[in-house]
LUMDO-457039 format. One record per residue (C-alpha): residue number from 0; chain; x, y, z. Coordinates in steps of 0.02 Angstrom, whole numbers, plus 50000, padded with zeros to 5 digits. Layout:
LUMDO-457039
r pos:NUM, unit:A, east:X, north:Y, up:Z
...
END
This chain:
LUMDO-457039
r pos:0, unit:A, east:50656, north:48330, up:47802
r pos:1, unit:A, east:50787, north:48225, up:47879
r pos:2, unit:A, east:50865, north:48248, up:48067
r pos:3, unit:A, east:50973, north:48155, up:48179
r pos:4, unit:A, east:50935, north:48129, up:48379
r pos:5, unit:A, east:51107, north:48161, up:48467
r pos:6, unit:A, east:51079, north:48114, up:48637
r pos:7, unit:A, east:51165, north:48262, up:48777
r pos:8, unit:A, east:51136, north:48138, up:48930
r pos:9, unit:A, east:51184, north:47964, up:48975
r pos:10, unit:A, east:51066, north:47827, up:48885
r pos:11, unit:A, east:50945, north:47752, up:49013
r pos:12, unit:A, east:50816, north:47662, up:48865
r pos:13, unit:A, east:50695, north:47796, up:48832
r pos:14, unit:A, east:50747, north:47937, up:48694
r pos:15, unit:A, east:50680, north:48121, up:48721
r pos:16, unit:A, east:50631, north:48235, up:48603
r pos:17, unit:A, east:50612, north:48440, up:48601
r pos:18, unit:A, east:50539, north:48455, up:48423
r pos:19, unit:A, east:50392, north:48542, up:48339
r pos:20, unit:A, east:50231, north:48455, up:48286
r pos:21, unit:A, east:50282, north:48520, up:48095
r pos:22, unit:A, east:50415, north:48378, up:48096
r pos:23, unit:A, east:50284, north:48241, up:48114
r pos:24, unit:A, east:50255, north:48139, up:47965
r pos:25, unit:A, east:50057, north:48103, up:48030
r pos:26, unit:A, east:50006, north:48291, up:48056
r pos:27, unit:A, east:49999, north:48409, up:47912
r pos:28, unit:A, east:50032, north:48585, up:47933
r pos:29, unit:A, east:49855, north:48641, up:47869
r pos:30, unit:A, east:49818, north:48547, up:48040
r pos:31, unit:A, east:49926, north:48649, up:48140
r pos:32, unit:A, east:49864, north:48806, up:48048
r pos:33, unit:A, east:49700, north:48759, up:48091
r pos:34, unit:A, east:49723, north:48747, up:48279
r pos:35, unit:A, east:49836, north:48900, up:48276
r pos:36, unit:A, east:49709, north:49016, up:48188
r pos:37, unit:A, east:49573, north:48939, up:48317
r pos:38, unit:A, east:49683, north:48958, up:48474
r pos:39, unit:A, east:49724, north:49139, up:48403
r pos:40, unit:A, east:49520, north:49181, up:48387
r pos:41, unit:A, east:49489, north:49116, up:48568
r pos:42, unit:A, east:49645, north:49233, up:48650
r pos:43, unit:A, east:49539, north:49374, up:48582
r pos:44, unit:A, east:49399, north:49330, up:48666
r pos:45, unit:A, east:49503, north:49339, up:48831
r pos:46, unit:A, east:49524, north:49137, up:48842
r pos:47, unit:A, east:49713, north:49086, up:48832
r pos:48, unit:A, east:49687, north:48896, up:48859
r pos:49, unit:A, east:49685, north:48823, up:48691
r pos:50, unit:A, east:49851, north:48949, up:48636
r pos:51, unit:A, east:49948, north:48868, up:48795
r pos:52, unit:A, east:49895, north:48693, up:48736
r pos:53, unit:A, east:49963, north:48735, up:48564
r pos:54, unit:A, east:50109, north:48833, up:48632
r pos:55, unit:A, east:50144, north:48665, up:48749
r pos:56, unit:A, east:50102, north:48537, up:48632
r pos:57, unit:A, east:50131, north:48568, up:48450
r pos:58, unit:A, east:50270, north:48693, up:48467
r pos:59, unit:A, east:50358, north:48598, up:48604
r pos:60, unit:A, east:50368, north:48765, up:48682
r pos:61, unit:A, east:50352, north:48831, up:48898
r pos:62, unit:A, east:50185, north:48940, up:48914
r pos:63, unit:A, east:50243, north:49104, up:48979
r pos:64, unit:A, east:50071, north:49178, up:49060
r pos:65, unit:A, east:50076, north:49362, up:49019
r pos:66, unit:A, east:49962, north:49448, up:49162
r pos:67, unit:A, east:49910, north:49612, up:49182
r pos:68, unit:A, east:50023, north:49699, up:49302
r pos:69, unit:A, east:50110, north:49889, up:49336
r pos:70, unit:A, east:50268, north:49959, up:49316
r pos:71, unit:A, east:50379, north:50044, up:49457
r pos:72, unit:A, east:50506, north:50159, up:49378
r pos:73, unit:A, east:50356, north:50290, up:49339
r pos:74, unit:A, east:50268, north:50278, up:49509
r pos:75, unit:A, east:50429, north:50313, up:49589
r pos:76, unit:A, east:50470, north:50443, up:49443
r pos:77, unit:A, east:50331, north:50557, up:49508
r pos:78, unit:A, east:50369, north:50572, up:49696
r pos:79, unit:A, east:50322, north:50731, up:49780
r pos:80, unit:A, east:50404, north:50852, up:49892
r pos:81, unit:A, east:50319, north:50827, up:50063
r pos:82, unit:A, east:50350, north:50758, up:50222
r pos:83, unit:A, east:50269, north:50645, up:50345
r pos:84, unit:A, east:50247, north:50815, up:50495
r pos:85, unit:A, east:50181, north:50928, up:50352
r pos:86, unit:A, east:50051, north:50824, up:50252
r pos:87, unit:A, east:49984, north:50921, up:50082
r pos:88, unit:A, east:49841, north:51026, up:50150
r pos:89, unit:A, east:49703, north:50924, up:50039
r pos:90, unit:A, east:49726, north:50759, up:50145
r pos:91, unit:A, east:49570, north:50742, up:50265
r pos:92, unit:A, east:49577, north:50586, up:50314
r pos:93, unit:A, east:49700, north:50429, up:50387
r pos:94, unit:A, east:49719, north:50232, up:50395
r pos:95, unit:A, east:49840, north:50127, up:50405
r pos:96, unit:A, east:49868, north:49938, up:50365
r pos:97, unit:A, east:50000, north:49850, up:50460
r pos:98, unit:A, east:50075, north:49694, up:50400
r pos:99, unit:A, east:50152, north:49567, up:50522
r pos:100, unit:A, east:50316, north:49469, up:50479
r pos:101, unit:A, east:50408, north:49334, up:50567
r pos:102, unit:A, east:50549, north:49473, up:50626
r pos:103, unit:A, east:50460, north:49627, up:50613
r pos:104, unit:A, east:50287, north:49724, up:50629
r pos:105, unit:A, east:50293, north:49875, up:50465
r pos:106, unit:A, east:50144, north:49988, up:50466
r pos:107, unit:A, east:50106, north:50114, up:50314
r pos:108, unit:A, east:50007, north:50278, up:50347
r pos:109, unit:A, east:49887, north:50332, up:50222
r pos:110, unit:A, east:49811, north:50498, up:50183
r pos:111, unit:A, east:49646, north:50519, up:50095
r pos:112, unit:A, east:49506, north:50630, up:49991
r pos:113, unit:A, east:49359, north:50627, up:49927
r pos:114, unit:A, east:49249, north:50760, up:49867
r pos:115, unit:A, east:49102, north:50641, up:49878
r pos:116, unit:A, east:49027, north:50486, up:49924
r pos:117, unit:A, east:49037, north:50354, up:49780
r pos:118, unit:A, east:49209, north:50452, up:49699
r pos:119, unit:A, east:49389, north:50354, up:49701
r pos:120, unit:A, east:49503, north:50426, up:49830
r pos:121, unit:A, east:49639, north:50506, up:49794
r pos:122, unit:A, east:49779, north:50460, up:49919
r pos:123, unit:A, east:49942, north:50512, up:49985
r pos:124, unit:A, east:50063, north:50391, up:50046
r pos:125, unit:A, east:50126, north:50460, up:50219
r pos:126, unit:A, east:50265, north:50365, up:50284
r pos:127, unit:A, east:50309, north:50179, up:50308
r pos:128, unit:A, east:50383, north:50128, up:50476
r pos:129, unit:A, east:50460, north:49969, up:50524
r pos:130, unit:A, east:50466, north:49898, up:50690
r pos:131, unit:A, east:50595, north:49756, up:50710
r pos:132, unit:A, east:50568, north:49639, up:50828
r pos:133, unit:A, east:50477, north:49469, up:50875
r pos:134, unit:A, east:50309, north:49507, up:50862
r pos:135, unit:A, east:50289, north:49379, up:51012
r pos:136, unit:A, east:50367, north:49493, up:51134
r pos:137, unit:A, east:50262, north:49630, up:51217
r pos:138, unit:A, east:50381, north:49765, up:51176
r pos:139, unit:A, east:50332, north:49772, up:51006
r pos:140, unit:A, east:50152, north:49776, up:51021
r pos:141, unit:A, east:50192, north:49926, up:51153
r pos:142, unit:A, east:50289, north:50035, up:51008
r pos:143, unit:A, east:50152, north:49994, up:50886
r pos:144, unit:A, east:50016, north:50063, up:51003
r pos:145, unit:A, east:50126, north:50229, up:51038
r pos:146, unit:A, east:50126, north:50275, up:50833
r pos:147, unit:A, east:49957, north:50234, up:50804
r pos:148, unit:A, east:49907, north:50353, up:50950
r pos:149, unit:A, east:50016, north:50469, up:50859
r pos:150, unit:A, east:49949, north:50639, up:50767
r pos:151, unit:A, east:49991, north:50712, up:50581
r pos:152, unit:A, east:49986, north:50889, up:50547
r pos:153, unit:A, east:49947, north:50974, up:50371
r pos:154, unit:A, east:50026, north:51119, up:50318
r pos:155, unit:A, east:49895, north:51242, up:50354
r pos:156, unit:A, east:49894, north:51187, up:50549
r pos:157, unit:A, east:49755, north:51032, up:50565
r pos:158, unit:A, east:49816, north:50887, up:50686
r pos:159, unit:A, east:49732, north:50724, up:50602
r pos:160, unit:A, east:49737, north:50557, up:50719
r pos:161, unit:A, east:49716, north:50377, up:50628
r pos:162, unit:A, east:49532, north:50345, up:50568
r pos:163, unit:A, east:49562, north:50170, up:50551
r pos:164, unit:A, east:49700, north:50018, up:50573
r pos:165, unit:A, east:49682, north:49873, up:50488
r pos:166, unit:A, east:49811, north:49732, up:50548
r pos:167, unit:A, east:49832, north:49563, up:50480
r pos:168, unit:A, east:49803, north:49414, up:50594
r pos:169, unit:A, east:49826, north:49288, up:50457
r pos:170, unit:A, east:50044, north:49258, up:50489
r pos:171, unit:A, east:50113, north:49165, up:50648
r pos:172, unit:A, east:50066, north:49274, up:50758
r pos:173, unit:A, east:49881, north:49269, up:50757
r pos:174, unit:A, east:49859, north:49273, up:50945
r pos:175, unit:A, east:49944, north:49427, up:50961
r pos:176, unit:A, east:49853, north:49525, up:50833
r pos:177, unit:A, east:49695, north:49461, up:50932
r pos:178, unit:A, east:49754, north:49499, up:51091
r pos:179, unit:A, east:49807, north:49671, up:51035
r pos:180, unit:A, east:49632, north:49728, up:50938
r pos:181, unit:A, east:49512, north:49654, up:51060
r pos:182, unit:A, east:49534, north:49816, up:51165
r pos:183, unit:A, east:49541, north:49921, up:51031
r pos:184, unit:A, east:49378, north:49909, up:50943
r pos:185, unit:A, east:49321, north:50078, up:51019
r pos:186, unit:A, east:49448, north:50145, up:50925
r pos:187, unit:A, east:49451, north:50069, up:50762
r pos:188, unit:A, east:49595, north:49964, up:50774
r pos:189, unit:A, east:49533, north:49777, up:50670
r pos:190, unit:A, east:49616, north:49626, up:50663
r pos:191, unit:A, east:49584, north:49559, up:50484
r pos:192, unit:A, east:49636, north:49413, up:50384
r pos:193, unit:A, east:49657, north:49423, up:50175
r pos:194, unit:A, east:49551, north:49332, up:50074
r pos:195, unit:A, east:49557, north:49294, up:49874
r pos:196, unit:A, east:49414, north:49271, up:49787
r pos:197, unit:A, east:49261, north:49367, up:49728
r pos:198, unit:A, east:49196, north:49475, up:49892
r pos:199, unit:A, east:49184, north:49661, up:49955
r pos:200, unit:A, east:49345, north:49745, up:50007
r pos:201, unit:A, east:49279, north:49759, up:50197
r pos:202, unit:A, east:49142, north:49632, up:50249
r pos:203, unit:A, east:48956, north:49687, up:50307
r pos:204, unit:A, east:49004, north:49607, up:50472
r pos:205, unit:A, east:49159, north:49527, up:50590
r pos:206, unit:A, east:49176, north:49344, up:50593
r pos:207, unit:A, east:49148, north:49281, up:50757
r pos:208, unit:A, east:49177, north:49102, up:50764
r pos:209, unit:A, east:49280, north:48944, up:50865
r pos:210, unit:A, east:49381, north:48957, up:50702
r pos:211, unit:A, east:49431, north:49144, up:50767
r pos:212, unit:A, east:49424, north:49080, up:50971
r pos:213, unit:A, east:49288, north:49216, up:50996
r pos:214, unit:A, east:49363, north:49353, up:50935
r pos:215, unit:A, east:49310, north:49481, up:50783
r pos:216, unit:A, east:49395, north:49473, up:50626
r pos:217, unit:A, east:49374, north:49542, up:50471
r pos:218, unit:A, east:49382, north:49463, up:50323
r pos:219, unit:A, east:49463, north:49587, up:50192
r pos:220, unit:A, east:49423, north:49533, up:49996
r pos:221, unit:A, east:49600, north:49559, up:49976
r pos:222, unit:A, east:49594, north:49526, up:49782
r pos:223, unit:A, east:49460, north:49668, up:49746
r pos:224, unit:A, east:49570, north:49772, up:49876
r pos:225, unit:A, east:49723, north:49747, up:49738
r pos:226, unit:A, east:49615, north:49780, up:49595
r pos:227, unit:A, east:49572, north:49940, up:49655
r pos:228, unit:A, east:49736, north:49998, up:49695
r pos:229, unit:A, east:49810, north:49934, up:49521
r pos:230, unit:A, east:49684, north:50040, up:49419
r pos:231, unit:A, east:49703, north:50179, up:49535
r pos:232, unit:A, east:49913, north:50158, up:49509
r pos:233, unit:A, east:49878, north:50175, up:49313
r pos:234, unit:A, east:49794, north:50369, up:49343
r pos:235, unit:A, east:49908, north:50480, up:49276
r pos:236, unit:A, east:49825, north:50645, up:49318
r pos:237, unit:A, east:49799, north:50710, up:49500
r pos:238, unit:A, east:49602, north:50706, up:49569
r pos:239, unit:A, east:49490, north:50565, up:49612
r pos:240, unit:A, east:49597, north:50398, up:49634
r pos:241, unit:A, east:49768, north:50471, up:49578
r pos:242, unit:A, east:49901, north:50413, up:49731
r pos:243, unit:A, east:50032, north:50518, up:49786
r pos:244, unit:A, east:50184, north:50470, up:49853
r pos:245, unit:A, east:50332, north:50571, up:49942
r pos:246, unit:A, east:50527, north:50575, up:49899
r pos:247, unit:A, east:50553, north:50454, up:50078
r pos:248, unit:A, east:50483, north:50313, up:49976
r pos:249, unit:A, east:50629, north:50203, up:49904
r pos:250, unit:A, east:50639, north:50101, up:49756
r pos:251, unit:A, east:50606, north:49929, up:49860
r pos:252, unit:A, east:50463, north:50004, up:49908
r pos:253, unit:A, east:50401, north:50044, up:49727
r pos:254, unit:A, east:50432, north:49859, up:49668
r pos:255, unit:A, east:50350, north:49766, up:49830
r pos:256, unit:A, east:50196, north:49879, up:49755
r pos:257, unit:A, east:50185, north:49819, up:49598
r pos:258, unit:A, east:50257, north:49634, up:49613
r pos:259, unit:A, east:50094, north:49534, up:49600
r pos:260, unit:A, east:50012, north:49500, up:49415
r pos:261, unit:A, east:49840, north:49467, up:49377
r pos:262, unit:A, east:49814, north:49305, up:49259
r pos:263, unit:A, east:49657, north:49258, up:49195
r pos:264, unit:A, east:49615, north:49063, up:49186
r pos:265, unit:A, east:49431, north:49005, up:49124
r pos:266, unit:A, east:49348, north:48861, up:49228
r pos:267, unit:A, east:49197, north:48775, up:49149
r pos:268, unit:A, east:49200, north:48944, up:48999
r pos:269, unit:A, east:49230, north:49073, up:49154
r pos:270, unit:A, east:49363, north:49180, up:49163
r pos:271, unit:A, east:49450, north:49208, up:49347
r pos:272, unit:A, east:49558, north:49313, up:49385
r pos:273, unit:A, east:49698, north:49264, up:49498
r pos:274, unit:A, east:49827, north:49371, up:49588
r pos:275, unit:A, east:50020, north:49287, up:49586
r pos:276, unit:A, east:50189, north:49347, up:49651
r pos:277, unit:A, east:50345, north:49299, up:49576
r pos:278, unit:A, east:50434, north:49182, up:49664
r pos:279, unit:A, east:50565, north:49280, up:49766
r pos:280, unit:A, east:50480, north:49438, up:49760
r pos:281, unit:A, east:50427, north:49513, up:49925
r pos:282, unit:A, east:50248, north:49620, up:49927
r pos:283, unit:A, east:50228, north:49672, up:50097
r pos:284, unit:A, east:50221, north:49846, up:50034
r pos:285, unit:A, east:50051, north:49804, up:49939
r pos:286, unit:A, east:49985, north:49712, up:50067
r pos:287, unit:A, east:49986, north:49868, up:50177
r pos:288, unit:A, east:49910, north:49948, up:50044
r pos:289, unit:A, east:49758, north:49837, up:50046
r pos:290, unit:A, east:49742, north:49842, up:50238
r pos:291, unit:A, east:49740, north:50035, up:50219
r pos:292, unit:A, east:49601, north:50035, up:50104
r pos:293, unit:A, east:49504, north:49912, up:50191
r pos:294, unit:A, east:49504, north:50041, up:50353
r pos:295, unit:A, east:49434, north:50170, up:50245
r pos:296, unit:A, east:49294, north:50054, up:50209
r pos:297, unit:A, east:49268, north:50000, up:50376
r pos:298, unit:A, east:49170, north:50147, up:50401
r pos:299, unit:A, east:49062, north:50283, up:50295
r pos:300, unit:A, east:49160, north:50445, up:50301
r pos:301, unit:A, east:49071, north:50609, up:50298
r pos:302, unit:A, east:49194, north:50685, up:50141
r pos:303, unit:A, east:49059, north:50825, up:50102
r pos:304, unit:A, east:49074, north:50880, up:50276
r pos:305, unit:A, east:49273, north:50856, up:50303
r pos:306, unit:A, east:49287, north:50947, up:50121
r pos:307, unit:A, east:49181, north:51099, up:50218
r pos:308, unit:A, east:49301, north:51106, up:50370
r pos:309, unit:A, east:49469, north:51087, up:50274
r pos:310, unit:A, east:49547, north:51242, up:50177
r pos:311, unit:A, east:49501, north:51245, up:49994
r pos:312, unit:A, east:49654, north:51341, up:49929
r pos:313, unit:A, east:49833, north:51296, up:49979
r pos:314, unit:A, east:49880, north:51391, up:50143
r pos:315, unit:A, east:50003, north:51555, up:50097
r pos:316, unit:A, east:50150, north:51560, up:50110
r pos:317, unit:A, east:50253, north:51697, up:50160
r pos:318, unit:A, east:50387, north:51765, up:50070
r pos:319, unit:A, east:50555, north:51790, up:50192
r pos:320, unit:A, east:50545, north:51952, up:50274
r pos:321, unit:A, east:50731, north:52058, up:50219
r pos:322, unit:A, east:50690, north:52204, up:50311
r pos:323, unit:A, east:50842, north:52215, up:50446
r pos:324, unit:A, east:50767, north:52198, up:50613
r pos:325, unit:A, east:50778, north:52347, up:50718
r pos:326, unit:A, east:50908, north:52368, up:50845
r pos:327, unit:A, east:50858, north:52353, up:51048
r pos:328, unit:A, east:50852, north:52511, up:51127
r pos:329, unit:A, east:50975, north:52502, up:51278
r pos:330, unit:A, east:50907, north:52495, up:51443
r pos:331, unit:A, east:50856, north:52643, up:51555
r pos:332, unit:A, east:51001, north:52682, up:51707
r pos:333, unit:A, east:50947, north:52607, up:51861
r pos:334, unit:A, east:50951, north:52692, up:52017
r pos:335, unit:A, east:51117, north:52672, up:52107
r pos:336, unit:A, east:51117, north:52541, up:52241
r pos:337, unit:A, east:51237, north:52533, up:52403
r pos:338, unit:A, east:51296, north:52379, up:52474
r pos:339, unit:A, east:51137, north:52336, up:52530
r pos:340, unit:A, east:50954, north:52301, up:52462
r pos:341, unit:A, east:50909, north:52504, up:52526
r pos:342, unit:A, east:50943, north:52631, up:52370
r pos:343, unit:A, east:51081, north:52774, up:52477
r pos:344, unit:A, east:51000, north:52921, up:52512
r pos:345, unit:A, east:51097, north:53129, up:52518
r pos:346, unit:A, east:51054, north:53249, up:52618
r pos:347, unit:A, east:51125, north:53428, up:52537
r pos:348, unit:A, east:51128, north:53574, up:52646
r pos:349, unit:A, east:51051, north:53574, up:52841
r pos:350, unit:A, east:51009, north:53449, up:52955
END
């Protein structure tokens, strides 16, 4: 083999190469095999370290991690025709998970079913409202406590308030979650901060100290949150975990939910598993999600007994009624009046 280095920047001393390991005269390429075939065996096994060191090192090559992750175009392919102030009658239950920006405060409504304890719930995505603003004013904390008072109605009549809010205190405007959810315990409004890592969706108990300035917060295993709503994006069939979503949900919304990956990386022979977003990519929309789903959690809901209460058939609907309508009858003749508010009396005959 013979080659010639052409150098394509100005000459500073030091010459730099982007070549294979095949071209060097001390390795032979029963080596290389060797290491390829071994790096191969060990991505099998679910540990991608020694193919990135031979990707990096003998092919001269850029490791391109390749993580588990879930496409948009069929999520938003499969939108449904219902609205926000007629929710599908099998919803029994709400949350929400609000998500606090620098300019704006945007909450996502949730509806939710189980037909038992221990069984994925299936979901509906309600509607997603945003709330522009600075989140330090009070106004916007005002507007924010007006929709979650708010009430959803199914189409077969049932008025359904918000079971649950889960909103994020870990942004710039931690203060002002806190000072909003410290009244609002009683009604199941949580400030919560998002944590990675190996723990429970919604913790056995609120953190409560100097770190938090005496006030409850949740810490939501915000990793195990997205895991959960990644395998439940990939059912295809409707029943327990399959998510619904209506036609008012945009494509932007569709790729905030599915911008993170999951990449595995193995510390001391262990594989992690670690949650990234793409630089430039915005994922508000599955933060939300995993708020949502950590208000579910935050309390044990009695499905058995909201499955009793709720219709089990789809409410009827009646066909338009062509009959013509039938025609008023015309009012009966009044009594004539005189000028006054005294009907005028005749006298016919004598005195």
């Amino acid at each position: 083999m013979s080659g010639e280095w052409m150098a394509e920047a100005p000459f500073d001393g030091i010459a730099g190469f982007h070549i294979w390991e095949a071209y060097n005269p001390w390795v032979r390429l029963r080596e290389i095999a060797a290491r390829f075939l071994s790096a191969h065996e060990a991505q099998e096994q679910g540990n991608n370290e020694p193919m990135k060191t031979f990707i990096n090192t003998s092919l001269g090559e850029t490791w391109e991690e390749k993580g588990e992750s879930v496409a948009a175009d069929p999520l938003m392919a499969r939108r449904e025709n219902y609205e926000a102030d007629a929710l599908p009658w099998r919803v029994l239950h709400l949350t929400a998970g609000v998500d606090v920006q620098d300019d704006r405060v945007e909450v996502e409504v949730i509806g939710w079913r189980a037909e038992k304890r221990n069984q994925p719930e299936e979901s509906w995505g309600v509607e997603v409202i945003v709330l522009n603003g600075n989140p330090a004013r009070p106004e916007i904390w005002n507007d924010l406590d007006e929709i979650l008072r708010r009430e959803w109605v199914t189409e077969d009549g049932r008025r359904l308030r918000l079971g649950a809010v889960a909103i994020d205190s870990g942004g710039h405007f931690t203060n002002e979650v806190y000072k909003f959810c410290a009244s609002k315990i009683g009604r199941k409004i949580y400030a919560v901060k998002g944590m990675s890592g190996t723990r429970p969706i919604w913790p056995p108990r609120a953190g409560g100290s100097k770190k938090y300035k005496g006030n409850k917060v949740w810490i939501v295993g915000v990793d195990t949150a997205k895991d959960a709503i990644y395998s439940r994006l990939r059912i295809v069939e409707e029943g327990p975990g399959y998510c619904h979503f209506p036609m008012s949900y945009g494509q932007d919304f569709f790729k905030q939910l599915t911008s993170e990956k999951i990449q595995t990386r193995f510390s001391k022979g262990h594989p992690i598993r670690e949650w990234h977003k793409p630089a430039g990519m915005r994922n508000e929309a599955l933060d939300r999600r995993a708020y949502a789903l950590a208000a579910l959690y935050s309390r044990a809901i009695p499905w058995e007994i909201l499955v009793r209460s709720a219709p089990s058939e789809p409410p009827e609907i009646k066909p338009p009624d062509d009959t013509p309508p039938t025609p008023a009858k015309p009012p009966a003749p009044r009594a004539p009046v005189g000028m006054g508010s005294r009907p005028v009396r005749f006298r016919i005959g004598g005195r």
